[in-house]
C-alpha positions in Angstrom: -43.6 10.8 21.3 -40.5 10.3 23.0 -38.1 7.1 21.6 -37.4 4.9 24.4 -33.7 5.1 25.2 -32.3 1.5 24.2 -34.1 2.8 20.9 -32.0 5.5 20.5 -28.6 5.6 18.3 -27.1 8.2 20.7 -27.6 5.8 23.5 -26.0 3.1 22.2 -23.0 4.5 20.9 -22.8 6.2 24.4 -22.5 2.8 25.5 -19.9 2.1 22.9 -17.8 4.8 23.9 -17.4 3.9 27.5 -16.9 -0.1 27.0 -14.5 0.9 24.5 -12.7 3.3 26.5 -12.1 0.6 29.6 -11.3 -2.1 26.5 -8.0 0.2 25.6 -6.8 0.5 29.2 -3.7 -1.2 29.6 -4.0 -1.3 33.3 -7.0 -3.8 33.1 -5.3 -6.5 31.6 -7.4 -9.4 29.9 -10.2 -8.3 31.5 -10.3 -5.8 28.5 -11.9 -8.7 26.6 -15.1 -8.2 28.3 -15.5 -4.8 28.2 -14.5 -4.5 24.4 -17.6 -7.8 23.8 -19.6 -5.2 25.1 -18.5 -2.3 23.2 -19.4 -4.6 20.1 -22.7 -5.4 21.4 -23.1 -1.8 21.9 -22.1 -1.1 18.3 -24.2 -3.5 17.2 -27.4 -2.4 18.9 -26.5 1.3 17.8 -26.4 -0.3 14.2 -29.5 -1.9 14.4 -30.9 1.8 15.4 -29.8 2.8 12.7 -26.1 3.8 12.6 -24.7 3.2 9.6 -22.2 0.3 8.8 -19.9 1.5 7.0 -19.2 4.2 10.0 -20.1 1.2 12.5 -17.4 -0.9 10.9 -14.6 1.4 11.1 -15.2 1.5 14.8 -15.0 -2.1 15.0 -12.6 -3.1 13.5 -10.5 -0.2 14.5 -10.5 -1.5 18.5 -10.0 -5.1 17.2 -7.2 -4.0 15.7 -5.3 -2.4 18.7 -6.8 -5.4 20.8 -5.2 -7.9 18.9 -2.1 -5.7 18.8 -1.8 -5.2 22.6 -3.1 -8.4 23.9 -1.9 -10.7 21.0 -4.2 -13.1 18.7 -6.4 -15.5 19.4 -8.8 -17.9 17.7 -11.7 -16.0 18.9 -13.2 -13.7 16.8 -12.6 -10.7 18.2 -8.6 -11.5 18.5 -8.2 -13.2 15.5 -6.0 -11.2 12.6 -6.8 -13.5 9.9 -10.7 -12.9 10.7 -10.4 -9.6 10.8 -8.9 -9.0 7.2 -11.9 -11.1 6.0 -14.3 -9.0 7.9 -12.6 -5.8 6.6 -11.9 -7.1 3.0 -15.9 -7.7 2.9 -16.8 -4.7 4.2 -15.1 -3.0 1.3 -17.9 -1.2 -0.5 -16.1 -1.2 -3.9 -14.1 -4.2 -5.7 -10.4 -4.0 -5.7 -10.3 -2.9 -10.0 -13.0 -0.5 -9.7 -11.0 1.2 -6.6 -7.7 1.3 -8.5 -9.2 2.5 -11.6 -11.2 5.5 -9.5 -8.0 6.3 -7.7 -6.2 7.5 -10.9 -8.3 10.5 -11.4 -10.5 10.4 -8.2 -10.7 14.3 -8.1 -12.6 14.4 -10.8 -14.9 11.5 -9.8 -18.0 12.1 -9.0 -18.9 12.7 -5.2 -20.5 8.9 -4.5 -17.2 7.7 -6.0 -14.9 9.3 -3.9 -16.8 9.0 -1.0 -16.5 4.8 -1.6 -13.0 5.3 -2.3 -12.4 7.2 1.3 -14.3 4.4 3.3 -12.5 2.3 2.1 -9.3 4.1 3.1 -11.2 3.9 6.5 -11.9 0.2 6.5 -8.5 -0.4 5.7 -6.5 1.8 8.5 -6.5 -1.5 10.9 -5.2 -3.7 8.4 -2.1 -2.1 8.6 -2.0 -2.6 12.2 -2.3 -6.6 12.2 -1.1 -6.9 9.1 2.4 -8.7 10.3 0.3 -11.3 12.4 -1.4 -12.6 9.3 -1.1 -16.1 8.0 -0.1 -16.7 4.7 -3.5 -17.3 2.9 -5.0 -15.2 0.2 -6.6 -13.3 2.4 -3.4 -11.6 3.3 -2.5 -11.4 -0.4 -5.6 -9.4 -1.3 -5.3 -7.2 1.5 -1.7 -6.3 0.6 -3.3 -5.7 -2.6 -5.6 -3.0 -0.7 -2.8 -1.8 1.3 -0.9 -1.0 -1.8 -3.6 1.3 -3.1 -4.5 3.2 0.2 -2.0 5.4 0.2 -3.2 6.3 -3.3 -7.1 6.9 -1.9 -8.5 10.5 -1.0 
């Protein structure tokens, strides 16, 4: 038996790739929005085929990032710095302590361990990006937190 396309991982993240390509050229102006909604929706559906969310979440939040960086922030979701430090702060797989006390000696973690520690590395590679158009909350204060550690993450 044969899985119907729209089934199909592959499929959607073939639509992902193309809505996400025309949502990062420049030349299209605002209309970038719509394409990069549906890139997400894309994502999304290749999620609910079974992608998996860390890997899922790094995509997102990667093209909100240079979205909000090229076209500015908004109070929509998908331009909004101050949401998207929420969305990668609980996407985190590991608490902030547990992270910092793995980092010391991560080589000699064991292989689930470091693999947490590197997606969160992942998850936090956009923060850096919109990290200037953040309002002061503590939002922003526990993702400098993270931001402090990264660089100390396999």
């Amino acid at each position: 038996m044969v899985d119907h396309p729209s089934e199909s991982v592959n499929h959607w993240l073939g639509v992902w790739e193309v809505n996400s390509f025309h949502a990062c050229r420049a030349e299209l102006g605002e209309g970038r929005r719509a394409w990069a909604e549906t890139a997400m929706y894309a994502l999304a559906r290749a999620e609910a085929a079974g992608l998996d969310a860390v890997t899922a979440n790094v995509s997102r939040f990667n093209l909100r990032a240079y979205l909000i960086d090229s076209l500015g922030s908004t109070r929509s979701p998908l331009l909004n710095p101050d949401a998207l430090a929420m969305d990668i702060l609980s996407a985190l797989p590991v608490d902030l302590e547990d992270a910092a006390e793995w980092a010391i000696d991560w080589r000699q973690r064991p292989h689930k361990q470091i693999r947490a520690l590197r997606q969160c590395k992942n998850l936090l590679a956009p923060a850096q990006i919109i990290r200037s158009r953040l309002s002061a909350t503590p939002t922003a204060r526990a993702l400098d937190q993270w931001l402090a550690l990264r660089a100390r993450l396999p």
